[in-house]
C-alpha positions as CSV (number, residue, x, y, z in Angstrom):
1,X,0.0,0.0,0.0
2,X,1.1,3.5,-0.8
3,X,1.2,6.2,1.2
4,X,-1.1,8.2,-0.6
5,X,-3.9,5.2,-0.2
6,X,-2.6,4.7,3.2
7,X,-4.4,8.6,3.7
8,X,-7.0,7.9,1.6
9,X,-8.1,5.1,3.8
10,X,-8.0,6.4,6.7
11,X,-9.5,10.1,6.3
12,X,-12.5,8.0,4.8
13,X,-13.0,6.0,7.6
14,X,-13.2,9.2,9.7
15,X,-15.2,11.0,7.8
16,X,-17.7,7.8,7.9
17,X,-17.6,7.2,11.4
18,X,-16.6,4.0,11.1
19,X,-13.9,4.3,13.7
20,X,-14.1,0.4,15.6
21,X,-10.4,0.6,17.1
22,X,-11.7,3.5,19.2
23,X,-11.5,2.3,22.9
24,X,-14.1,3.6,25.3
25,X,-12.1,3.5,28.3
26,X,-8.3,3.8,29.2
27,X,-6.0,1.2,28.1
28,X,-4.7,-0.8,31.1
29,X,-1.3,-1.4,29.7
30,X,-0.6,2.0,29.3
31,X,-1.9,2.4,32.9
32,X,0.0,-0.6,34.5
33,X,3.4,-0.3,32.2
34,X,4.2,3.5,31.5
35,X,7.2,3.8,33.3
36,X,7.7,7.9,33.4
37,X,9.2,9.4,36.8
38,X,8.7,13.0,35.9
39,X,6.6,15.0,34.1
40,X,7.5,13.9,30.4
41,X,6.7,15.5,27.2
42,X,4.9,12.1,25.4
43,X,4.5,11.6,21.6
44,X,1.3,9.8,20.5
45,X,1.5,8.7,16.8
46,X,-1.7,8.3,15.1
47,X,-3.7,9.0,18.3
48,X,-6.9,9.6,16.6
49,X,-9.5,10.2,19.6
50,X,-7.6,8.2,22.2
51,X,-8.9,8.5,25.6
52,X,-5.2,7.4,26.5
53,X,-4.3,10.9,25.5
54,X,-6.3,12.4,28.3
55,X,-5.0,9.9,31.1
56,X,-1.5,11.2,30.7
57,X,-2.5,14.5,31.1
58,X,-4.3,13.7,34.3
59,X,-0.8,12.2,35.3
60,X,1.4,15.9,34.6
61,X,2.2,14.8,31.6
62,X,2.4,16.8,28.0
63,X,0.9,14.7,25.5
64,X,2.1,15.6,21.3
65,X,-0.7,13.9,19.1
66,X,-0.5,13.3,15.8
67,X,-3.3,12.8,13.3
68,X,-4.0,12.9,10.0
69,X,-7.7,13.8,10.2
70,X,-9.1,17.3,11.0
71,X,-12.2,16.4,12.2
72,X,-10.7,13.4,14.6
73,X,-9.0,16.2,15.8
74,X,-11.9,18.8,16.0
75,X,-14.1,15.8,17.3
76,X,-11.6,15.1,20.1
77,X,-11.3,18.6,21.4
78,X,-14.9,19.2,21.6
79,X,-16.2,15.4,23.0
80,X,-13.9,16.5,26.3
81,X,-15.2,20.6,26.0
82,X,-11.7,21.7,25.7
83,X,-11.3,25.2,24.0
84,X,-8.3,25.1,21.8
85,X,-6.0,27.4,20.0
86,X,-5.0,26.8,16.1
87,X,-1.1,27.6,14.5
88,X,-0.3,26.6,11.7
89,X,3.8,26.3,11.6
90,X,5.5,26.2,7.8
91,X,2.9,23.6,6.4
92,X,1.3,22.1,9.8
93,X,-1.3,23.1,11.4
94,X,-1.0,22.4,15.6
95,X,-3.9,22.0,17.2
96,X,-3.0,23.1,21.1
97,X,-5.6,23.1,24.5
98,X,-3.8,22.9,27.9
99,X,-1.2,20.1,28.2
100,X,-2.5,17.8,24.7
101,X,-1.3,19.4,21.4
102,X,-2.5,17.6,18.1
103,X,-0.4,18.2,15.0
104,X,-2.9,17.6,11.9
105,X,-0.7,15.9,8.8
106,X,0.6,12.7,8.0
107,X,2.8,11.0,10.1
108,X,5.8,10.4,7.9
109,X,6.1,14.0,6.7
110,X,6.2,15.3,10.5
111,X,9.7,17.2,10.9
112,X,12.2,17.6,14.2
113,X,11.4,21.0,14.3
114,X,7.8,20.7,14.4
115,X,7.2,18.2,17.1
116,X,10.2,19.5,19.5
117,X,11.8,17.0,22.0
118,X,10.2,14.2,23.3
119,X,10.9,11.8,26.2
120,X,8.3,9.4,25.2
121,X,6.6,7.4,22.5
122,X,2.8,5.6,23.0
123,X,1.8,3.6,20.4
124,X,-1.7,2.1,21.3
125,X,-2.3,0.7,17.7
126,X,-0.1,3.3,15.4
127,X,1.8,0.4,13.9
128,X,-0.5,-2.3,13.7
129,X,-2.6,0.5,11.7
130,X,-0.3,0.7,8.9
131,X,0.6,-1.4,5.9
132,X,3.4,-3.6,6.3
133,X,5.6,-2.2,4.0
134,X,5.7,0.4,5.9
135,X,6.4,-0.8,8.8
136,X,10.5,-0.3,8.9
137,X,9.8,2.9,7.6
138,X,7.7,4.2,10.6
139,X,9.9,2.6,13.4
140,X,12.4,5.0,11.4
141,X,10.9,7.5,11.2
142,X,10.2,7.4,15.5
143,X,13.8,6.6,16.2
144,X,14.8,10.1,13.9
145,X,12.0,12.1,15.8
146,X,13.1,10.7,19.0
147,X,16.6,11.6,18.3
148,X,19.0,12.1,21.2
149,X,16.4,11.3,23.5
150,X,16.2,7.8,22.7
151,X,19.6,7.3,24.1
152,X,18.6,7.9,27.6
153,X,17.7,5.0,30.1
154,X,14.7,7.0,31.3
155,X,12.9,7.3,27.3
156,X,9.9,5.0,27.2
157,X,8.8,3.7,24.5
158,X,5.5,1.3,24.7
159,X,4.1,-0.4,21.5
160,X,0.9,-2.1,21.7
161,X,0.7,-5.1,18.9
162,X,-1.9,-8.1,17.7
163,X,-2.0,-11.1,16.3
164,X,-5.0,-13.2,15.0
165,X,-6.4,-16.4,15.4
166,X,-7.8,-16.1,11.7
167,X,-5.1,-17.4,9.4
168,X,-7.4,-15.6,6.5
169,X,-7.5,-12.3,8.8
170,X,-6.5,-8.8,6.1
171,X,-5.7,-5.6,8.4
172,X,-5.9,-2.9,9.0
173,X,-5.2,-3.3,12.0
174,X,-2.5,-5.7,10.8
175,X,-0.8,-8.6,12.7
176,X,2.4,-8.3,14.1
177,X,4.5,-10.7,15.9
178,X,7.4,-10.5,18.3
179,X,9.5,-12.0,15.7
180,X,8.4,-9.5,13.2
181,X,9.2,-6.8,15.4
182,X,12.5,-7.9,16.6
183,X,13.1,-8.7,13.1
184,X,12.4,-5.1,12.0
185,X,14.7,-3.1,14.6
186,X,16.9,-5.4,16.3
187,X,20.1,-3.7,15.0
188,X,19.3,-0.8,17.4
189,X,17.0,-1.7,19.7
190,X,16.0,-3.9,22.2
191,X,12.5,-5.4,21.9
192,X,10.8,-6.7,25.5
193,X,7.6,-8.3,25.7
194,X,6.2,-6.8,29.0
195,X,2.6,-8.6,28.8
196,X,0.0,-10.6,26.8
197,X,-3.6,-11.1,26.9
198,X,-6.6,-12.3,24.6
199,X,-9.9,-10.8,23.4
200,X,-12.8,-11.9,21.4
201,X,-12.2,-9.2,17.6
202,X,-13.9,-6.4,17.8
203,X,-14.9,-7.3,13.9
204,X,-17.7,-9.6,13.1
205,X,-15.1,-12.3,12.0
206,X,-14.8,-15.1,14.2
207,X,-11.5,-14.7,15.9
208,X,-9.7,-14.3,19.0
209,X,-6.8,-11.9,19.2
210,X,-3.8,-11.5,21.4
211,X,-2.3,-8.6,22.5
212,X,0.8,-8.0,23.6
213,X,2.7,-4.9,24.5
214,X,6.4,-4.2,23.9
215,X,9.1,-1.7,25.3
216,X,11.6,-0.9,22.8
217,X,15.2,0.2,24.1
218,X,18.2,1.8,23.0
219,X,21.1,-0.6,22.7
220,X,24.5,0.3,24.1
């Protein structure tokens, strides 16, 4: 899949409402895992609507969406009746209310300069959303925006992953396995699976799916 129908895909399935992966409460990994022992500056790729993003305020935090959609965006801002402010920077446009900032574009095309430093990455289903071929590409594209920061033994970086019981399953979301992972980044990073669980799909396919989430590390 290109990038281009990668967008495509996704700004029509927000502009349908047909959002399934949106979680109506917060994720318990993120809530029994994140590992942060100061207020922390947090970077949330893809974040949609995520409730998550709200949590980590709560906690002191500074949370840095980013989404591709406008009115995910819009929609997430007013749902919590949070007044925000608009910039638009060069190209982007930054969505900003109290400690969450959204930056509206794609993912990939997100620069350094536009984010700012970060001392963490979330990724509840960023990943799993996004074509395979992609894959090394994004992980990339993290580690770049990450930079320095990734270095440090305090930089969190949680990844939340599936697989399917349905050998016929097609993503999005896409399966991903601790071998694939490893597989992808192992040259520079080291890949611990912190815990498992399994859930009935959320689709109308028959399947059970397994979760697992992953803390990616700087090796030495």
């Amino acid at each position: 899949m290109s990038k281009e129908t990668h967008q495509k895909f996704w700004l029509d399935r927000w502009q349908s409402n047909d959002t399934p992966w949106h979680q109506t409460e917060i994720e318990p990994f993120l809530v029994e895992h994140i590992q942060l022992n100061k207020a922390a500056r947090v970077l949330v790729p893809l974040c949609g609507q995520s409730l998550d993003m709200i949590w980590l305020q709560n906690q002191g935090h500074k949370v840095v969406g980013v989404e591709l959609s406008e009115k995910a965006i819009q929609g997430f801002f007013n749902q919590h009746q949070m007044n925000f402010e608009i910039e638009e920077i060069s190209s982007s446009k930054v969505f900003r209310s109290r400690n969450i900032e959204i930056i509206k574009g794609d993912f990939f095309d997100l620069k350094s300069e536009i984010l700012g430093p970060i001392d963490a990455i979330y990724d509840r289903a960023a990943m799993i959303a996004i074509a395979p071929n992609l894959r090394e590409d994004y992980l990339l594209k993290c580690r770049k925006l990450a930079g320095s920061s990734f270095l440090r033994e305090d930089f969190e970086w949680l990844l939340i992953a599936r697989e399917s019981s349905n050998q016929e399953h097609q993503g999005p979301p896409y399966d991903l396995s601790f071998e694939d992972l490893k597989n992808l980044c192992s040259k520079w990073t080291i890949v611990n699976c912190l815990k498992t669980r399994e859930r009935p799909s959320r689709s109308e396919k028959p399947e059970i799916v397994k979760e697992s989430l992953y803390r990616l590390q700087a090796k030495n």
